[in-house]
N, C-alpha and C positions, 0 to 999 in steps of 0.2 A: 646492395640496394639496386632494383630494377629499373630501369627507367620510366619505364610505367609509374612505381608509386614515388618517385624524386620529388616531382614537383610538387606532389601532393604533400610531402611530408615536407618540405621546404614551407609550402603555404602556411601548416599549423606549426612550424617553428616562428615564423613571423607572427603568424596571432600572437602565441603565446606570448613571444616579447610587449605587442599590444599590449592586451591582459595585464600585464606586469605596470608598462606605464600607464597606461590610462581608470584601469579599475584597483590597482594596488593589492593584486593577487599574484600570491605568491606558488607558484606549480608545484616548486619541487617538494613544499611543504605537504600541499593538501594531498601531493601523490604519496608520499612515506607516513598520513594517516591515513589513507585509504589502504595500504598495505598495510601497515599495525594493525587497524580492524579487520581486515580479509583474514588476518593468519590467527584471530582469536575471537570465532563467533559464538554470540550467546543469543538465549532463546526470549522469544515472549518478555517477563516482568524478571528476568533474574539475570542480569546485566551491569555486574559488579564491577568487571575489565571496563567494559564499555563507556560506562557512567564516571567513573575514574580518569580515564582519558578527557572526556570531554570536559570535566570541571579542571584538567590542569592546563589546557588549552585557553578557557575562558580566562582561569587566574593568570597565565602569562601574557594573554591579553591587556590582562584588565577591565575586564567583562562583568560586572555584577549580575548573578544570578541565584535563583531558587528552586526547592527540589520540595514545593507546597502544593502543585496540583498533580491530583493524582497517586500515580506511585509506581516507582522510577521515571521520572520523567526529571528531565533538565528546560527550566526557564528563563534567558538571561535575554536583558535588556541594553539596548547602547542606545544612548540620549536618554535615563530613567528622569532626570528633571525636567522633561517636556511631557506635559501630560496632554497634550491635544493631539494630531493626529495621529494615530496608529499602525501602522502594519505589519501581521504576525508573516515570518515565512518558516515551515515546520519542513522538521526530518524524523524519518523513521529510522528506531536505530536493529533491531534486531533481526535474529537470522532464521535459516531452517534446518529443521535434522533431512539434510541430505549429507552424504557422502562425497565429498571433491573429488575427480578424478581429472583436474588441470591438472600438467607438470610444470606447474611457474616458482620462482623461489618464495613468493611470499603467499603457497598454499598453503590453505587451514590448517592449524596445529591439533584442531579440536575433534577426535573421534569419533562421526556420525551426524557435525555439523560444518555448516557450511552458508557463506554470504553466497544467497542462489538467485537472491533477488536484487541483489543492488543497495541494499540499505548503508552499506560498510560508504558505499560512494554517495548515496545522499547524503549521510554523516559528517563524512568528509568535506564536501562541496558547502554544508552550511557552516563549518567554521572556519573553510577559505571567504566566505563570504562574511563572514564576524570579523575576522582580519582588517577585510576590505572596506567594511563600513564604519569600523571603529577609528580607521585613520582617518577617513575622512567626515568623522559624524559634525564636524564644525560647516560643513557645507547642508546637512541635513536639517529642514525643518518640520521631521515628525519625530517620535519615534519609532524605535523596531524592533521587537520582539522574538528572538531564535527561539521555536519551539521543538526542543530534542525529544521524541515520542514513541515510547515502549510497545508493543507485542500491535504489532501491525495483522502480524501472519497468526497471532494468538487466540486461541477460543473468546477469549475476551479481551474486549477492545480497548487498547492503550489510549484513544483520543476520546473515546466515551467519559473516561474517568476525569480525564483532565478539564473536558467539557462542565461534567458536574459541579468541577471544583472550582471554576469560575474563570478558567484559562482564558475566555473570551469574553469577558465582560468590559475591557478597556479594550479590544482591537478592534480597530475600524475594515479593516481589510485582510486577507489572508493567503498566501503562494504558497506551491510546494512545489516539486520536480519529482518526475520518474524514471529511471534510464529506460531505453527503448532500444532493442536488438533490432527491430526491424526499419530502422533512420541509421544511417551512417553517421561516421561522427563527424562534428561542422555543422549538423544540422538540429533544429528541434522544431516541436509543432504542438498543435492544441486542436482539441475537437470544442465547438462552443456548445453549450446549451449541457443537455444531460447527455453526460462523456461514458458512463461505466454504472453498472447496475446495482442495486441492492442485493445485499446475500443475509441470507436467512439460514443459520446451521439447525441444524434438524436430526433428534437423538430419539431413536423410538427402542427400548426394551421391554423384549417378548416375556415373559412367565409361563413356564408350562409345569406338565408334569413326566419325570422321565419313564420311562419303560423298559422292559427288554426291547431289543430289535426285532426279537420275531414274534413278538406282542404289543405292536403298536396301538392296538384298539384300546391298553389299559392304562396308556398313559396320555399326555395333552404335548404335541410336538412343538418347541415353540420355534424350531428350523423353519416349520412347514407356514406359520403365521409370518415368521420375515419373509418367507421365499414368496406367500402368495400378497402381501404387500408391496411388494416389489412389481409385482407384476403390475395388479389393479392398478397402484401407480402411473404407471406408465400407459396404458389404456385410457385411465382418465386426462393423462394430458394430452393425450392425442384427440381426444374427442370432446371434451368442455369445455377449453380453451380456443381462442382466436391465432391463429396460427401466423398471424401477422405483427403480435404484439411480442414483446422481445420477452422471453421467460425461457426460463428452464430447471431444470430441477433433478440433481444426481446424486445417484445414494452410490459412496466409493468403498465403504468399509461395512463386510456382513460377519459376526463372528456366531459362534454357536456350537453347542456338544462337549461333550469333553473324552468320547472315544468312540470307535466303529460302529460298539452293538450296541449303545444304548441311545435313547433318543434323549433331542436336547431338551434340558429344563430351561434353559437360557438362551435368548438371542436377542443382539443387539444391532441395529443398521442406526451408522451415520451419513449424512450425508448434506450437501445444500441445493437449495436454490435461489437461484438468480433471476431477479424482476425489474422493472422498470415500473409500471402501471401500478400503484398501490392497491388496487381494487384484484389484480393478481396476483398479490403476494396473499393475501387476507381468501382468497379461493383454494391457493393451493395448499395452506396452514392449515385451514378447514378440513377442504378432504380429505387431506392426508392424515388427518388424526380419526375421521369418522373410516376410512379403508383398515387401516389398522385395528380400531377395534370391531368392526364386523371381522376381519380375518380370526384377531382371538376368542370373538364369541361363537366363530362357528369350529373352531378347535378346542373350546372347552378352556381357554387359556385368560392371562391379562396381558394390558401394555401398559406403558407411560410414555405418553409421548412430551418431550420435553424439544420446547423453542427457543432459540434467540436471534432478534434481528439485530445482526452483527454494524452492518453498515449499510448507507443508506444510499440513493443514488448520487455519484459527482454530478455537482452542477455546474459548468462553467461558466459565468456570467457572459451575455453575448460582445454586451459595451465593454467590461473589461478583457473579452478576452480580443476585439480588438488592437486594445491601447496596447497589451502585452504583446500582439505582434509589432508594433511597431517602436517597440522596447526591444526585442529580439534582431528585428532586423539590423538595428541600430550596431547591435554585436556581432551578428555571422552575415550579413547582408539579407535584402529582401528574399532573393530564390531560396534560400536555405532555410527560409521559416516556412514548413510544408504543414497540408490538412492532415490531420487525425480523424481517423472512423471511430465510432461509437463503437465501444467492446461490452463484454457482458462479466468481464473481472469486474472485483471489486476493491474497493481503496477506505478505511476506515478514516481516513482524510474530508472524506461525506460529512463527518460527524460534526468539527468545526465549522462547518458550511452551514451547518441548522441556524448559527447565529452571527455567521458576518459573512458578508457575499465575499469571492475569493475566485481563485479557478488554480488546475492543476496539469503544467506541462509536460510536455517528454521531453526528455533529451538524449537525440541520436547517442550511442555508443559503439555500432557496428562497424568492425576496420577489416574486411579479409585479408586484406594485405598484410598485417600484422600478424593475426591467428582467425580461427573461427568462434565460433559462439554458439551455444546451446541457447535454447528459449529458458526463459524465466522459470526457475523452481526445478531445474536441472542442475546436473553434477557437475557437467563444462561448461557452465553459464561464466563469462567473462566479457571485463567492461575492454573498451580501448581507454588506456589513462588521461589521454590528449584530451576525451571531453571533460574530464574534470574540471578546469579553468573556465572552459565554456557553459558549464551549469553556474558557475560564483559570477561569471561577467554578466549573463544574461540577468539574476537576481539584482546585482549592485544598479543596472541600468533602469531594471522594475521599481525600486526604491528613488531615485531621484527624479523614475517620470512621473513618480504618482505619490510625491510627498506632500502636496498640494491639498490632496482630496477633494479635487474638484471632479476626477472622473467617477461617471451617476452606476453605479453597480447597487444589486437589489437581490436581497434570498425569496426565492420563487415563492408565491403566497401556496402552491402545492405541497412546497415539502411539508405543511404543518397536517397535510395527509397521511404524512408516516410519520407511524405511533404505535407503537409495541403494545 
């Protein structure tokens, strides 16, 4: 150990002790199921391990909970005989098909997947924080609702479903956490107001007709329809758009052909975009379906342009995200609760937000001194453990500042502007 990082790492052996008496969080626990989930990630809605863990976690608890909204999703309640106030705090549980390439003992066992984003330690952090509340729910006077929530990173949204199903018809209130590479750990923050953008996935398939290759006049290219929507794309949002307003819009995946000489009958582009302004997500949905098919009607071809708005913008409430910094400070000290900038990622976490005000923080995870870290939906992406304790302390302190429900939070009367 360096002298350089001593003290540092003395200071978060001291929190932790904190942690332990003050919020009744236990580390060593929540870090050996952040390792259990890190070494066995699953995808989207098909989170058999995953879901398994968590309900034997609740049971040795003694957590009552249900598996009724949605599908795979876990709901458990502590204080279920108080029915007045509410406050949900949700984790995302699933992973990505990336490839790990840490060399730590508790990497991925699972071939081509991989915890890239953090969800194994949001996981983790909400049932150090079930622990923590369940000991002490006799000092609590609302309830509090753990919402465990499927395919984050998935074509289709695990909080949508749950929303439908009426996940949020009794909560008054709503938290989540995100780890954050670019906050060291000790620290966390919050951007207020609308934190992160809507995304909108976007699936256009070409129809043509094949040909030889060195008789392209007699067939309909549908390469040539993806390639020149691609383009016009890109032209139009250089030039019909307000270049001040936060959008964007990427097509990542173009497939097409099936060998050298013949031309394609098929082609497919997916891709999203990212809005904030409603009024420019409903422009670029537009042109982007009327570009597409002038390109197939002037190649002789078809499309189908198929939409969904995946998620919608985080809004963070400004009064609550306030009270939440001085919930935070409470845990890591004032200097350590830092600003967050507006990003143009997106968090299906929006979704819950349509019907109870909420907000959604970071929480530092970056130690170099430890190791390094890759950005989010990378192969080296890796948390420091140490904030794990400091995501569950900061939640357990959110809960008893604002079990009261007297702080005034409000869902923007805009968002009933986004509307699929």
């Amino acid at each position: 150990m360096t002298k350089k990082t001593e003290p540092k790492n003395k200071a978060m052996k001291e929190l932790a002790m904190d942690f332990q008496e003050t919020y009744r969080i236990d580390q060593e626990r929540v870090t050996a199921l952040y390792r259990e989930l890190h070494q066995y990630p699953e995808l989207a809605f098909d989170l058999p391990r995953t879901l398994a863990l968590v309900r034997r976690e609740l049971e040795r608890l003694g957590i009552s909970y249900t598996e009724s909204y949605g599908q795979s999703s876990i709901v458990a309640t502590i204080n279920p005989e108080n029915t007045g106030y509410t406050i949900g705090i949700r984790a995302d549980m699933d992973a990505l098909p990336v490839q790990e390439t840490n060399t730590i003992p508790y990497k991925s066992c699972v071939d081509g997947k991989m915890h890239a984003c953090g969800h194994d330690a949001h996981t983790a952090i909400l049932l150090g924080t079930a622990r923590a509340l369940q000991e002490q729910r006799d000092k609590l006077s609302c309830r509090v609702k753990l919402l465990f929530q499927p395919s984050e990173e998935g074509l289709q949204s695990g909080a949508l479903l749950m929303v439908r199903d009426g996940v949020m018809d009794d909560i008054d209130l709503i938290v989540a956490l995100h780890v954050e590479v670019t906050l060291p750990t000790g620290t966390v923050g919050v951007c207020p107001g609308y934190s992160q953008a809507a995304s909108r996935t976007l699936h256009l398939s070409f129809q043509g007709k094949p040909s030889h290759a060195s008789q392209p006049h007699k067939g309909s290219d549908a390469l040539a329809m993806a390639v020149r929507t691609y383009n016009d794309v890109q032209l139009m949002l250089n030039r019909e758009l307000n270049p001040l307003d936060n959008y964007l819009c990427s097509f990542n995946k173009l497939t097409a052909g099936t060998t050298q000489n013949v031309t394609a009958a098929e082609a497919e582009l997916l891709g999203t975009a990212r809005t904030l302004p409603p009024e420019v997500d409903r422009h670029i949905g537009r042109r982007i379906q009327q570009i597409a098919r002038q390109a197939a009607d002037a190649t002789g071809g078809d499309v189908t342009f198929t939409t969904y708005l995946k998620c919608l913008p985080v809004y963070n409430d400004p009064l609550l995200s306030a009270s939440w910094r001085a919930s935070a400070a409470q845990v890591v000290g004032r200097e350590q609760v830092r600003p967050v900038a507006r990003r143009m990622s997106s968090e299906d976490f929006s979704q819950f937000l349509t019907q109870s005000p909420g907000l959604l923080f970071r929480l530092g995870i970056a130690n170099t001194a430890k190791h390094e870290t890759g950005p989010a939906h990378n192969s080296n992406f890796l948390i420091d453990e140490d904030a794990l304790p400091i995501g569950c302390a900061v939640f357990v302190q959110f809960v008893l500042d604002h079990m009261d429900g007297k702080t005034k939070a409000e869902v923007p009367a805009d968002m009933a502007a986004w509307q699929d």
